[in-house]
ZATI-142982 format. One record per atom (N, C-alpha, C): residue in three letters; x, y, z. Coordinates in steps of 0.02 Angstrom, whole numbers, plus 50000, padded with zeros to 5 digits. Atoms other than C-alpha are relative to their C-alpha. Layout:
<nodes>
ALAXYZ
...
</nodes>
This chain:
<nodes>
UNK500235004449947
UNK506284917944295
UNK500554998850051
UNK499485002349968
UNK507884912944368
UNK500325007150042
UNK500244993349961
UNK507894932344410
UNK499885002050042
UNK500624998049930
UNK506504931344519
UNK500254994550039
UNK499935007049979
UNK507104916244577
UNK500705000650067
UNK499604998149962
UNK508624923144647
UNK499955005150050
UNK500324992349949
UNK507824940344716
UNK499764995150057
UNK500505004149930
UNK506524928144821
UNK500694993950038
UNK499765002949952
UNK507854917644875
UNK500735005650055
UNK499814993149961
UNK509034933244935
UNK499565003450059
UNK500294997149937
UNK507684940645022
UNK499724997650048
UNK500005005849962
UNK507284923545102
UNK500475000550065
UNK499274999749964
UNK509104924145162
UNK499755006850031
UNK499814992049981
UNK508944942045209
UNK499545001050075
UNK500455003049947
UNK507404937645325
UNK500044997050077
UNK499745003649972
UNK508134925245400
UNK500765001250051
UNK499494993249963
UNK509664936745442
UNK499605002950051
UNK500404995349967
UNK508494947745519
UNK499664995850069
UNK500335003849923
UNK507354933745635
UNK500564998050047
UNK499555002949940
UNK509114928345697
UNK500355003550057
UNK500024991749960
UNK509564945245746
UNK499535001350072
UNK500334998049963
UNK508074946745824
UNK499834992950080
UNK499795007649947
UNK508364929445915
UNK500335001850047
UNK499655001849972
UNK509914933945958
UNK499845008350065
UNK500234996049932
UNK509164951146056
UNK499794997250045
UNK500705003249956
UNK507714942646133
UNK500484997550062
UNK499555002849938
UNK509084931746210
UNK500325003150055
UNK499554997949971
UNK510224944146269
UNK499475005650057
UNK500224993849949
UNK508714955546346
UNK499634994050039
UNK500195004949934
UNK508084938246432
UNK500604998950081
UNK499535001549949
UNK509824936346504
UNK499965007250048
UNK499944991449971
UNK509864956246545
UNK499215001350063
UNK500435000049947
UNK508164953746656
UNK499994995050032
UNK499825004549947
UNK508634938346728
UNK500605004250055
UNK499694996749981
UNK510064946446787
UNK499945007150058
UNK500114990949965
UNK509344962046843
UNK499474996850056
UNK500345003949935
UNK508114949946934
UNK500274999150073
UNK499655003349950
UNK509324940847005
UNK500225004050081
UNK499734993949950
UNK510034958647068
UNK499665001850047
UNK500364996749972
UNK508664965447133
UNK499834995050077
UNK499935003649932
UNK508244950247258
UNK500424996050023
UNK499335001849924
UNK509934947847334
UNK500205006950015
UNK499944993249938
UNK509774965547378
UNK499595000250019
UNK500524999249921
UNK508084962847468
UNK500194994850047
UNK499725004549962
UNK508904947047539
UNK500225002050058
UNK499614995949965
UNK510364958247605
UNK499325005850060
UNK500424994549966
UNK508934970847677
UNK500285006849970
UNK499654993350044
UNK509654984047549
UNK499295003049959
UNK500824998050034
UNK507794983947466
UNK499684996650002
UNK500585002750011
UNK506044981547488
UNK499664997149977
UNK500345000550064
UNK505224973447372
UNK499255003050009
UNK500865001549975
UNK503354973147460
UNK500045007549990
UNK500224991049958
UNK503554993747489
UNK499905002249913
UNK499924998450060
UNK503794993947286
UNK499285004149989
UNK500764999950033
UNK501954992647252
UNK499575001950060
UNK500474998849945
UNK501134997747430
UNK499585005149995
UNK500364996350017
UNK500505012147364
UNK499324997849949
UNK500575004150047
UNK499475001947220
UNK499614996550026
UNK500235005849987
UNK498924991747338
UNK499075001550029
UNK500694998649983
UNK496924991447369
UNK499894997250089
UNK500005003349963
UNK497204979647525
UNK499865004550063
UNK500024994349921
UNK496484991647708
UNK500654996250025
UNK499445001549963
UNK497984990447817
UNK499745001450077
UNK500194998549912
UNK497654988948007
UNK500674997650033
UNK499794998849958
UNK498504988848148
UNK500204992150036
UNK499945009749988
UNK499434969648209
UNK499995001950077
UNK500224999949938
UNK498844964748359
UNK500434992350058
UNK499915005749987
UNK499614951448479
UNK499754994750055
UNK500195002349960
UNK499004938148591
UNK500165000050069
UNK499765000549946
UNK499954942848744
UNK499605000650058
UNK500144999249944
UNK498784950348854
UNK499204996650013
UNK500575006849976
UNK497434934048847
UNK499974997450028
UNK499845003149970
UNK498174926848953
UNK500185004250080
UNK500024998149942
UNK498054930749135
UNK500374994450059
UNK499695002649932
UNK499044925249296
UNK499555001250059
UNK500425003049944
UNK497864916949437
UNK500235005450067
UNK499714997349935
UNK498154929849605
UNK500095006849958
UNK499754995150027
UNK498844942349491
UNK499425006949991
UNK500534995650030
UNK497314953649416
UNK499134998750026
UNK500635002449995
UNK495544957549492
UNK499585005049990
UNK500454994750029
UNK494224962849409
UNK499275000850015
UNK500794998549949
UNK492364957449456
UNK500264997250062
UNK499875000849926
UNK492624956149637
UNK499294999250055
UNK500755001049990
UNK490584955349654
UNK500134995150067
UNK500075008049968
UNK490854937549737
UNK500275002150082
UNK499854996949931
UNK491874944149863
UNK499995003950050
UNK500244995249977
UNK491354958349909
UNK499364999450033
UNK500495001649971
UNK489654950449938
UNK500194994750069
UNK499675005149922
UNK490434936350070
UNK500175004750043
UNK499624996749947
UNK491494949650170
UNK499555006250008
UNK500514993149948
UNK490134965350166
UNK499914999250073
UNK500245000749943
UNK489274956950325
UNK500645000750042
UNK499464997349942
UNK490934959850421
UNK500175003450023
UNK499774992949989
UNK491294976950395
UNK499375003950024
UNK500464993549968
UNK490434991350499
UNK500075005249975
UNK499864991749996
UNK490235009450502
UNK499815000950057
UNK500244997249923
UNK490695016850652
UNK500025007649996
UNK499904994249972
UNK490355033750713
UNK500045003350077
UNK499654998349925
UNK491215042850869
UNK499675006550003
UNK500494992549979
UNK490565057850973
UNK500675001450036
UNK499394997849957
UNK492205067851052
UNK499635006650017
UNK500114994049971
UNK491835080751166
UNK500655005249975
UNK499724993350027
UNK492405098851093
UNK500345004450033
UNK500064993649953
UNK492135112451224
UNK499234998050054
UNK500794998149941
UNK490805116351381
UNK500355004150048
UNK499864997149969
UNK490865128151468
UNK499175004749990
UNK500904997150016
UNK489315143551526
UNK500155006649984
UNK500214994750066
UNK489835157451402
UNK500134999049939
UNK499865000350045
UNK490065159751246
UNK499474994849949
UNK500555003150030
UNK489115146651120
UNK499784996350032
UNK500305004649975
UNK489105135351242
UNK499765002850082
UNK500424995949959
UNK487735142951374
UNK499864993150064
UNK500175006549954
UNK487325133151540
UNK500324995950008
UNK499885008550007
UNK488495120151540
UNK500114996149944
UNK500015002650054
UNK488025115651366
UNK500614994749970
UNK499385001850041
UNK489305102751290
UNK499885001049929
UNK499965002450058
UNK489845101551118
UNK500484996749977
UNK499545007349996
UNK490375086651049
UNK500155000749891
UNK499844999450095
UNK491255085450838
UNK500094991050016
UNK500225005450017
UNK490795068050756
UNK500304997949943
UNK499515001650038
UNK492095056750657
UNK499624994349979
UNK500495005450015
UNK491515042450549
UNK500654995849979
UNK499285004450023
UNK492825026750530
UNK499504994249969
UNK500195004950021
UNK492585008750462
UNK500284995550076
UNK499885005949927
UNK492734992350593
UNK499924992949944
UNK499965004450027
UNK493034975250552
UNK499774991950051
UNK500145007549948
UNK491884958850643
UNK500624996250018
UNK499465005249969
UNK493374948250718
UNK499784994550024
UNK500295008649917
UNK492514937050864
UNK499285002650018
UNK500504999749961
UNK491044935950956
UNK499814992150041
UNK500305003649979
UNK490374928951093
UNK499364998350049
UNK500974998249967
UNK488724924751216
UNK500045005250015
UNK499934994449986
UNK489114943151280
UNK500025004849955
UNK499704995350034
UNK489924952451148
UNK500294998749923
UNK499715000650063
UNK490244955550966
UNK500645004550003
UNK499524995650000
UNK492004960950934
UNK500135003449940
UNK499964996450087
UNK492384974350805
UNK500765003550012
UNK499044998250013
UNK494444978650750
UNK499945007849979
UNK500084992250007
UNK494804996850711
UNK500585002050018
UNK499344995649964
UNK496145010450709
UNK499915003450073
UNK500244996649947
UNK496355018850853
UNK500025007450005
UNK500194994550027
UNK496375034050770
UNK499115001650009
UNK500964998450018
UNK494325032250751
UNK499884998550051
UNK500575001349927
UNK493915028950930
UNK500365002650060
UNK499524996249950
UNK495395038751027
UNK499525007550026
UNK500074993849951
UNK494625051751155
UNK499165000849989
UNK500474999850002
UNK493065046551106
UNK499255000450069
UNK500474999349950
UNK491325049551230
UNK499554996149993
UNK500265005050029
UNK490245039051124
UNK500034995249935
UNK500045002450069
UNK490165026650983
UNK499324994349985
UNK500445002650030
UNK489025019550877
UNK500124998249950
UNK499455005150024
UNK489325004650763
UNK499085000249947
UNK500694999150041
UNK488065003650595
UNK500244991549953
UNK499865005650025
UNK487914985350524
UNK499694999249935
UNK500285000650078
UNK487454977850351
UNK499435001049972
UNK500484999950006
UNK485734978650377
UNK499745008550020
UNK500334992849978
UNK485644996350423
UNK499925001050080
UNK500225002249890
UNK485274993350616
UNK500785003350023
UNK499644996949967
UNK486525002750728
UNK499904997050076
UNK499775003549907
UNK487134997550926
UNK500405003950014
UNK499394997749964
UNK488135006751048
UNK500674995650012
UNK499315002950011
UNK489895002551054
UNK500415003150071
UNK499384997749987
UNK491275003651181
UNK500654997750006
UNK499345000449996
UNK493045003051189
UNK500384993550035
UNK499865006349962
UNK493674986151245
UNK500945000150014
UNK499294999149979
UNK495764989551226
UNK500205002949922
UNK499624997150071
UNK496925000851114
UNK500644999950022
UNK499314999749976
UNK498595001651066
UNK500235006549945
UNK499994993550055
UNK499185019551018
UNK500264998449958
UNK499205002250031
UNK501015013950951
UNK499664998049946
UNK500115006850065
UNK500204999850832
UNK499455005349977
UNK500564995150020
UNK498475013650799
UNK499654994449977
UNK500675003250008
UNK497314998450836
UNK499775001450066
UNK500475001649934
UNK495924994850943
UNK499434997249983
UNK500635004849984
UNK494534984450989
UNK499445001350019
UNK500374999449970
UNK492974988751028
UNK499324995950011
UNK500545006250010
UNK491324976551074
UNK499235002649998
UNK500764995149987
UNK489414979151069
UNK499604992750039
UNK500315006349937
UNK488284968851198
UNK499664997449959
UNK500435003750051
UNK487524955451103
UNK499114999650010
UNK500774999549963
UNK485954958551194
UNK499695007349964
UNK500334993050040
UNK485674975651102
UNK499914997849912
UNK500125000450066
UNK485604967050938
UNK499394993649989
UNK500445005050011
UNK484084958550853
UNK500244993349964
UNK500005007450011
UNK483854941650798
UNK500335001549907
UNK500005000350058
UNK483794948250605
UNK500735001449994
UNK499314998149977
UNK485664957250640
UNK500494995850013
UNK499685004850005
UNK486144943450704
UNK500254996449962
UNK499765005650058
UNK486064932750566
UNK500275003349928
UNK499724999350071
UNK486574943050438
UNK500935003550017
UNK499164997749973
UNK488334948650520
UNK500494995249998
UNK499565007550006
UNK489844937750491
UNK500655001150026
UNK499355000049995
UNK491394935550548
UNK500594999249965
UNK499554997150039
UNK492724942650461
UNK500574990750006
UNK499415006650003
UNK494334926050402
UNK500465007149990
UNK499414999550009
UNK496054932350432
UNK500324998049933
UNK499495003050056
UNK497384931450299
UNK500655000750038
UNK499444999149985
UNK499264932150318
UNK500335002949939
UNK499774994650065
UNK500034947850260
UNK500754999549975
UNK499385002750031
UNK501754939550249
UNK500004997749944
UNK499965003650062
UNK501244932050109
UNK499735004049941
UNK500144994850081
UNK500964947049985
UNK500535001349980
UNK499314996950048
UNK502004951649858
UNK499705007149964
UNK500134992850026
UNK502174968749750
UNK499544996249932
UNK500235004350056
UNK500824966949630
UNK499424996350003
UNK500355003949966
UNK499564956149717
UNK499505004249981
UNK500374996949988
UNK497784961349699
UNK499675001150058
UNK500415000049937
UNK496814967649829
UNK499575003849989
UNK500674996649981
UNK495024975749898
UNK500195000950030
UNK500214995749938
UNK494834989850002
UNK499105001250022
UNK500834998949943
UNK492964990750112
UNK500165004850040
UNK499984996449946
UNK492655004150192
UNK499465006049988
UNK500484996350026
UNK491505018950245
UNK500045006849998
UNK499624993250005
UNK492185034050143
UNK499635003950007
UNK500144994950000
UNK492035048450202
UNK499125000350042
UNK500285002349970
UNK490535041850304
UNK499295001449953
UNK500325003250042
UNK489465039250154
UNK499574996149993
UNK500115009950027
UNK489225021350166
UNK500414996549996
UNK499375005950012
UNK490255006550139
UNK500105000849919
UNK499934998850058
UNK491145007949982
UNK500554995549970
UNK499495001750002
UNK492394997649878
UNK500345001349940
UNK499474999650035
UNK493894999949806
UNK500404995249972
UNK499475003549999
UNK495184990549720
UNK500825002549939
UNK499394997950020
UNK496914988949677
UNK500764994250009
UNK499585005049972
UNK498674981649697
UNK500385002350039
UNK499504995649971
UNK500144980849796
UNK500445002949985
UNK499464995950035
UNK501254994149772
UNK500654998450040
UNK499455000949965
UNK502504991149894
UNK499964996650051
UNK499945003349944
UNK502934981350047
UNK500375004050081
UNK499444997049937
UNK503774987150225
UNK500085007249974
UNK499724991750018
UNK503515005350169
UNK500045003250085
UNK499994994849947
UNK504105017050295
UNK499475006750010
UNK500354994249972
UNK502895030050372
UNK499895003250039
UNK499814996349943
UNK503135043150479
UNK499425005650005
UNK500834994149985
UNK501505054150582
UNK500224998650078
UNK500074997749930
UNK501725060350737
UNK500664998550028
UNK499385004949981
UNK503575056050756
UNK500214992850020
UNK500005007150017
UNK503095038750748
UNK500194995249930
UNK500065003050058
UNK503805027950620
UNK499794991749951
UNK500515008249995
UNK502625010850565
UNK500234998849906
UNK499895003750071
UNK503014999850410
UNK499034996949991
UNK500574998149994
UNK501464999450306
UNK499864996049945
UNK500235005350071
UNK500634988850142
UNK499805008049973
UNK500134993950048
UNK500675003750005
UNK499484997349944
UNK500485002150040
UNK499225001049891
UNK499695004149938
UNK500214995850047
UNK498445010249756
UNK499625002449997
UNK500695000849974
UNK496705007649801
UNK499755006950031
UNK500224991949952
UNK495965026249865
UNK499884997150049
UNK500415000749956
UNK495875027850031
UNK499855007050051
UNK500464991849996
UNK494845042850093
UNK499874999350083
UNK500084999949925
UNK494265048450278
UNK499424996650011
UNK500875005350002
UNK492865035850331
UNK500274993649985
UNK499825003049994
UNK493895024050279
UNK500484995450040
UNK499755002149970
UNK495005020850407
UNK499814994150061
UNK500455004149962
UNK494795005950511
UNK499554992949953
UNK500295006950044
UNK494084993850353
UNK500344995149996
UNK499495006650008
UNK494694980750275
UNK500324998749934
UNK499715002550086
UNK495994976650133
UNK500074992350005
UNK500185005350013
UNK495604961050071
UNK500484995849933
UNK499715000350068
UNK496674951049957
UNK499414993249926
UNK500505001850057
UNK495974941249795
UNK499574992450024
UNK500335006349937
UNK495224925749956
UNK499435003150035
UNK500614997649957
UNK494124937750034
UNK500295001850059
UNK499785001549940
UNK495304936650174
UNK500495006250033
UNK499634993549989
UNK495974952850278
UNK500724999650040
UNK499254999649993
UNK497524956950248
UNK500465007050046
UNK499694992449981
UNK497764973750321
UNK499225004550026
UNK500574994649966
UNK496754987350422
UNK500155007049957
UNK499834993550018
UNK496615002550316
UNK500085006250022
UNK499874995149972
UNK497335018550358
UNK500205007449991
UNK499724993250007
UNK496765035150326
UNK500485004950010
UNK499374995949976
UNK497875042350437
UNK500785001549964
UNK499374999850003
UNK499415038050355
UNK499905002649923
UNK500224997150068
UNK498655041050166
UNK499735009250002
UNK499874994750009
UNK498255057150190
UNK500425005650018
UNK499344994149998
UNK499145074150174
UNK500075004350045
UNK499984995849954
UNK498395083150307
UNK499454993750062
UNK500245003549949
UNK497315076250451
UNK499734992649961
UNK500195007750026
UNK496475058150419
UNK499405001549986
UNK500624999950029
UNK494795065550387
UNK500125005249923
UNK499904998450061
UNK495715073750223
UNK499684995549938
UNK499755003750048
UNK495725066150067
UNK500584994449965
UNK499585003450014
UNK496805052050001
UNK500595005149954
UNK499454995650054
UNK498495057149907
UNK499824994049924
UNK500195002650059
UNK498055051749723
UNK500474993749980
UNK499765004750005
UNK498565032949701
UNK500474999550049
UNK499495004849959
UNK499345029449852
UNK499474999650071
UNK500295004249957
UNK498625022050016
UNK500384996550048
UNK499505005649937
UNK499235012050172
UNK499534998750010
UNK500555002549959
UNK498504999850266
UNK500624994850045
UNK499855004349962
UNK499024991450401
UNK500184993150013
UNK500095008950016
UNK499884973250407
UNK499614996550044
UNK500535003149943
UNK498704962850494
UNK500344993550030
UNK499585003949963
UNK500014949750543
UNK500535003550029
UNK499544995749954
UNK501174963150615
UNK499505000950073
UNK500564997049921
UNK499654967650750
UNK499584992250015
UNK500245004249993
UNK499034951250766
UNK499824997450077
UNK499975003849926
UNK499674945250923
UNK499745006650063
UNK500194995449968
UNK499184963250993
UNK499285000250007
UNK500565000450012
UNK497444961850921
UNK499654995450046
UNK500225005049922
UNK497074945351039
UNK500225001350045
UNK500244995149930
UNK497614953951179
UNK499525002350015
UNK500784994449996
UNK496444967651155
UNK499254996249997
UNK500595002949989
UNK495084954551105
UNK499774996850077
UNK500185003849969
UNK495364945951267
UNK500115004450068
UNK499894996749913
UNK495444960151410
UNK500675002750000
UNK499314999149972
UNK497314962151410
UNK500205006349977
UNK499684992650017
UNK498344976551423
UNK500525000049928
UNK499514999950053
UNK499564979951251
UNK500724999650024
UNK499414999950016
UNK501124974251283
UNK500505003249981
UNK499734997550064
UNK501844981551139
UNK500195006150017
UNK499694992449994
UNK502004998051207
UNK500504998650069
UNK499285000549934
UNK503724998851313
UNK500275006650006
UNK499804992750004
UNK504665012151371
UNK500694997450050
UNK499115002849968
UNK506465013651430
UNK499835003350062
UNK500024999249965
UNK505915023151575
UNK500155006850034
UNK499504993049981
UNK506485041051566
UNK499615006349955
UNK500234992450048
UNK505985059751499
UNK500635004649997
UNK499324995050014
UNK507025073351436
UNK499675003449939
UNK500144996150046
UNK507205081451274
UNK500785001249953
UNK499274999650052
UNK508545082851124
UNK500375005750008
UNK499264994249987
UNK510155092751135
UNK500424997549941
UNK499584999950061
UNK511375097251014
UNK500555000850012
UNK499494997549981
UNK513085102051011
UNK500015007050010
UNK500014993150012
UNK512795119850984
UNK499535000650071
UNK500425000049944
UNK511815116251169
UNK500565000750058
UNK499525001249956
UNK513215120851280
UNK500454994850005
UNK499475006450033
UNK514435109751192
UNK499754994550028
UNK499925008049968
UNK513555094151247
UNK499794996649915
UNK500115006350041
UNK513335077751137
UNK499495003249963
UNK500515002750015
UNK512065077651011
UNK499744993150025
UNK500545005749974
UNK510565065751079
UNK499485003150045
UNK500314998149993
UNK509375064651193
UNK500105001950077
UNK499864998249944
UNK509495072651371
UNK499404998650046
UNK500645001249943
UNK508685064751527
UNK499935004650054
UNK500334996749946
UNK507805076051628
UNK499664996350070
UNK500585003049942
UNK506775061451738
UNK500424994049987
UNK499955005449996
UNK507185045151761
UNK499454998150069
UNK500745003549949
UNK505535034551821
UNK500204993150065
UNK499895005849965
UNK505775024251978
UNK499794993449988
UNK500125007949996
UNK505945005651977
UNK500024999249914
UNK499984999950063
UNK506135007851774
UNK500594994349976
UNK499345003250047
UNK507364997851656
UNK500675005750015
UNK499344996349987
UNK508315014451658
UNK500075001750080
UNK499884996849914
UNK508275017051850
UNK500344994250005
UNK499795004749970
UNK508834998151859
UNK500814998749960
UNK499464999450041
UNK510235001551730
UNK500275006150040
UNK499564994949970
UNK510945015651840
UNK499955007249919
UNK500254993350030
UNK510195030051713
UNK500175006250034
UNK500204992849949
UNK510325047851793
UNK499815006449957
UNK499924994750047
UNK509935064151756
UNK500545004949994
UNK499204996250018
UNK511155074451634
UNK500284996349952
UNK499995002850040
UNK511255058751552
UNK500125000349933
UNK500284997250089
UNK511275061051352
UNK500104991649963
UNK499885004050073
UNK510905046051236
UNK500334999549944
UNK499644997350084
UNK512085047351097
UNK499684995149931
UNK499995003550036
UNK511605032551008
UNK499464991950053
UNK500605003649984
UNK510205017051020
UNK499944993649943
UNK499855007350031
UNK510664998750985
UNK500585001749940
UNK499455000850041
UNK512225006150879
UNK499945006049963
UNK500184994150043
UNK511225019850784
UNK500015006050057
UNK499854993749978
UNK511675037050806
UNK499095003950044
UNK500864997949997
UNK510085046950881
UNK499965008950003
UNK500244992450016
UNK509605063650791
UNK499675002049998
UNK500644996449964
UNK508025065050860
UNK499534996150031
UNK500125006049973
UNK506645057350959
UNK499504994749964
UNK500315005350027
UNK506005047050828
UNK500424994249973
UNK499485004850023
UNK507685039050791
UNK499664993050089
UNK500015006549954
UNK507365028850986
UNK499284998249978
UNK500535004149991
UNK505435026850954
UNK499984995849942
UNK499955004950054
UNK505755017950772
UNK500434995650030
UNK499685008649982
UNK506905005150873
UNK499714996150048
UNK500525001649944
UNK505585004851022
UNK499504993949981
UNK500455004750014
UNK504254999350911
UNK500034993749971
UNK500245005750000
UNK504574982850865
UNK500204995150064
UNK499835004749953
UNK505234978051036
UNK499344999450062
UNK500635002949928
UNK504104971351178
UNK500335002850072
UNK499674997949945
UNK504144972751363
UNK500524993150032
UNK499815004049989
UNK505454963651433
UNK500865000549958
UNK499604998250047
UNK506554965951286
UNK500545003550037
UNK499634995149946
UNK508364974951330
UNK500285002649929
UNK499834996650037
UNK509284986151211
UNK500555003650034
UNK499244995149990
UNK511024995751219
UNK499935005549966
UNK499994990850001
UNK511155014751232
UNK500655001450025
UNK499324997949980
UNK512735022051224
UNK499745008750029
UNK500074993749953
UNK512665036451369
UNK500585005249995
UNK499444996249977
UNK513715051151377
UNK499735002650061
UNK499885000149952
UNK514155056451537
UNK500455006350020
UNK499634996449992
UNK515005070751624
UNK500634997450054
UNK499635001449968
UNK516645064851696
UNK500715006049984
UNK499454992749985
UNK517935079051759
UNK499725006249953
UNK500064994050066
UNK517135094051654
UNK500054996649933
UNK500065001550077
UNK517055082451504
UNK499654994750009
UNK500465004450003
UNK515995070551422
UNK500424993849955
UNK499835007450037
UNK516285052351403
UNK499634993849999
UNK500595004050040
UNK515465037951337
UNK500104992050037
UNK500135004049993
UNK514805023251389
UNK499444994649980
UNK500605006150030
UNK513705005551334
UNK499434997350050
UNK500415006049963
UNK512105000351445
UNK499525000149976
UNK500545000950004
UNK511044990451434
UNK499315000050045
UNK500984999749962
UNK508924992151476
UNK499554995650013
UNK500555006050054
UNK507894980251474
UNK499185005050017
UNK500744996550013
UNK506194989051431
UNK499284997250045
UNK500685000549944
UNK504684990851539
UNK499295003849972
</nodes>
């Protein structure tokens, strides 16, 4: 008995050995995954490891695409999208005009007897004024230059003869009116007079509407923003600062109206300067000019009111550019004429003359004097440094013009 007594309490003990053992693992593999815990996230802490990427593959969860709230939010002036509203107010303003220019006549060839033939341009126009006499309509003067007839097409469909009331090449506006007596009562009332804006007050960015009737179509609209401000543009050795836009603008369009996000016109659009080849081309893809309508402003009421344009001046003289390689004279421009009673006749001008330079700038051709021409008036005076032939050589002198 005492036998068994000892076996069972030995293997008691022996047991008991063994659970403490197994105690004392348990412990040491708790500490050994704490540990390894611990490890693991103060190296995702650090950014040394992922944890989330562990299991992303296991994961059942669809994954899309994060999205953010930024573009909910819209800036007032900034972005325009239905333009319905406006477009319905300012339609009744805008016209379609079409011009008749004589071609050829003569009595052989296609044209038999006398026959004329006349080619037919289609622009846009913009209501301005009216009064007991006359409705006035704005316009390039691109769309009504050398014209024989015009004819002006209103909102209602109804058409009136049109003529020419005053243009100004330089600026490429003009005015033309239609007798209020050729239009009906219904015409009447549905035609409106166009609101001014002030194009000083655009920025890059701005939205705007283009009206106009492309390509002689119809009235059509466009829109867009501004791309640029005071862009330079040069046609015909003329160079005019211009509102760059985005907005297409096509042949037919010239002569409408850019409108900013008021309804209110900001600019005269201008095929001419948007396209690549003549103005009854095509637009160049996203780009556009139009005309500032507070640069021509004070020209525009002229023209509404009878008066001659101002705006166009002239120093008073003809000639033609010379080089050095021209019988060693100056580069500039060489006067051939000087016009009696002129700025330059009253400045002691002569001919033989050479321009070298115009208000300070050098002049390397003759669009260097007409880009300093056009923003001056008549009246205005300006300094031209002259060369001169004194003893077999040329020397230089400062006068001033005052412009006529």
């Amino acid at each position: 008995m005492e036998d068994k007594k000892e076996k069972k309490i030995k293997k008691e003990k022996k047991n008991e050995k063994k659970l403490e053992n197994k105690s004392i693992y348990i412990v040491i593999c708790l500490i050994i995954l704490i540990v390894f815990a611990a490890f693991v996230v103060a190296l995702n802490n650090v950014g040394l490891l992922d944890i989330s990427s562990l299991d992303a593959g296991k994961s059942k969860e669809k994954v899309t695409l994060k999205y953010t709230d930024t573009n909910k939010e819209q800036k007032e002036g900034v972005y325009i999208t239905d333009v319905s509203d406006v477009v319905e107010d300012v339609m009744p303003s805008i016209v379609a005009i079409t011009s008749k220019t004589l071609v050829r006549s003569g009595s052989y060839g296609p044209s038999f007897f006398g026959e004329k033939q006349y080619s037919e341009g289609a622009g846009s126009g913009i209501i301005i004024s009216q009064n007991e006499n006359e409705l006035l309509i704005l316009t390039n003067n691109h769309v009504v230059e050398g014209a024989e007839e015009l004819s002006v097409q209103f909102i209602n469909g109804k058409s009136a003869d049109a003529r020419i009331k005053g243009t100004s090449d330089r600026k490429d506006v003009a005015v033309i009116s239609v007798n209020m007596k050729n239009l009906d009562n219904a015409t009447k009332d549905e035609i409106r007079i166009a609101t001014m804006g002030d194009s000083s007050k655009l920025k890059v960015g701005n939205g705007i509407i283009a009206i106009g009737n492309a390509l002689g179509y119809g009235q059509s609209v466009t829109t867009g923003v501004v791309s640029a401000l005071n862009r330079e543009v040069t046609i015909d050795d003329v160079t005019a600062k211009m509102i760059q836009i985005d907005a297409a603008i096509n042949g037919g369009n010239s002569g409408g109206a850019l409108l900013n996000s008021k309804g209110e016109v900001v600019g005269i659009n201008s095929a001419k300067y948007s396209s690549s080849g003549s103005y009854n081309t095509a637009s160049i893809e996203g780009m556009g000019f139009a005309i500032p309508i507070t640069d021509v402003k004070d020209i525009v009421e002229n023209l509404m009111n009878g008066e001659n344009d101002t705006s166009d001046v002239t120093i008073g003289i003809e000639g033609t550019m010379v080089s050095e390689s021209d019988l060693n004279m100056p580069t500039g421009f060489y006067i051939s004429k000087v016009v009696d009673g002129s700025g330059a006749d009253k400045a002691g001008l002569e001919i033989g003359n050479i321009i070298t330079k115009i208000e300070g700038e050098e002049v390397t051709s003759i669009s260097t004097i007409k880009d300093v021409l056009y923003d001056k008036r008549k009246g205005d005076k300006v300094t031209l440094t002259i060369a001169y032939t004194n003893r077999k050589q040329y020397s230089e002198k400062d006068v001033e013009v005052t412009l006529s």
